[in-house]
Steps between C-alpha positions, in 0.01 A plus 500: 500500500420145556548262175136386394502095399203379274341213649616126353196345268401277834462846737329621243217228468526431854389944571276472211310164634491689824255778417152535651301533135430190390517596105854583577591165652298350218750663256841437672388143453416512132831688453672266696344187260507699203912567558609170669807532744624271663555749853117545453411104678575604841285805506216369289461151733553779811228695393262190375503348876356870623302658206178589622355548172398191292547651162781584577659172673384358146727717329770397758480158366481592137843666543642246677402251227656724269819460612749170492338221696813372644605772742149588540349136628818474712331852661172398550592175655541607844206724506358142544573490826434847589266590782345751321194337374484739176860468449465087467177563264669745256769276497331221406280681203824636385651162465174317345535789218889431458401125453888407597431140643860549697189619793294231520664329790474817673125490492463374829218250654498752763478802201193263403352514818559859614270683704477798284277449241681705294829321503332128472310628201825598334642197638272292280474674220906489468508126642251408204694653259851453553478111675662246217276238387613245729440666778143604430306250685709532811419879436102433442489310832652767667277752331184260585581588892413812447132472366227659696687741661417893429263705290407449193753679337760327660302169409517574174831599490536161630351312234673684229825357590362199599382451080807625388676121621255358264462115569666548858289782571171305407591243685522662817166660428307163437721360803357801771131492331475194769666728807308499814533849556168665264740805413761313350226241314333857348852625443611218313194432269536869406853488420385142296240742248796725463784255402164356256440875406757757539240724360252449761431750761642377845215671679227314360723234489531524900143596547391147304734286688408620871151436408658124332623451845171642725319254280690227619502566856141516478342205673339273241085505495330265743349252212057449637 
């Protein structure tokens, strides 16, 4: 009769992370967080760059903060250059919760720029958050590029991490209010009211300054 082996805590998490129910991925996850080990990294930064469930990729990244940040950044670093799309987001949200500033010069211009919405959201959002103070207005410039492009969402995902540089940030807002291009002008002016008003509500925010901008494209009235 063949010798049965129990499974190491890593094959374990690895079969459990693997099931088709959702809930049950959901809880290998917590488990994994709740119990930190440090054989857990490798599957949990596995499984964030293919989880198809959101809920659950946040849970990924919850147990991946739980655990020490030095083995764990130097895991997520070369996701970064992954060509897996999700893998270089999940990556990058994991390391903006962390907050270890040992990856900010892995945040890329190109990471910036990516194609993927996804990825250049998460991009920013770590950039803005992890970027020493010196480098912040070399960071808002970079960030300023980037206005106009996408939906919305993405805008105002945009102009969040644009406010978070403070006086960098609204300086490359007032800077792009004079762009040529009328998207980056209403872009700018929205991201302006937020730095003014973190409150404020980007959409009406955006809605205003497109209609700030249509106004002044508007020929002037012939005087009689």
């Amino acid at each position: 009769m063949t010798e049965q082996h129990p499974l190491d805590p890593a094959s374990r998490l690895r079969a459990a992370l693997q099931s088709t129910a959702s809930s049950a991925r959901l809880q290998a996850a917590l488990t994994a967080g709740t119990m930190p080990n440090p054989c857990y990294i490798d599957v949990l930064v596995e499984q964030s760059a293919v989880e198809p469930d959101f809920f659950v990729r946040d849970m990924l990244t919850w147990a991946l903060t739980r655990h020490d940040a030095g083995p764990t950044v130097d895991r997520l670093l070369p996701e970064l250059r992954s060509p897996v799309a999700q893998a270089r987001s999940q990556a990058l949200h994991t390391l903006s919760k962390i907050g270890d500033r040992r990856a900010w010069p892995a945040v890329s211009p190109e990471l910036l720029r990516d194609g993927d919405p996804e990825v250049a959201r998460a991009a920013w959002r770590a950039a803005a958050g992890l970027v020493p103070d010196e480098e912040r207005p070399a960071l808002a410039r970079e960030l300023a590029t980037q206005l106009g492009r996408g939906d919305r969402e993405l805008q105002r995902s945009l102009s969040r991490a644009i406010a978070m540089l403070d006086d960098a940030g609204a300086a490359v807002a007032a800077a792009a209010a004079h762009d040529a291009d009328p998207a980056v002008r209403a872009h700018a002016l929205a991201t302006a009211r937020l730095i003014d008003d973190p409150d404020d509500d980007f959409g009406a925010a955006i809605r205003e300054a497109q209609r700030i901008v249509a106004l002044q494209a508007s020929p002037a009235p012939a005087e009689g």
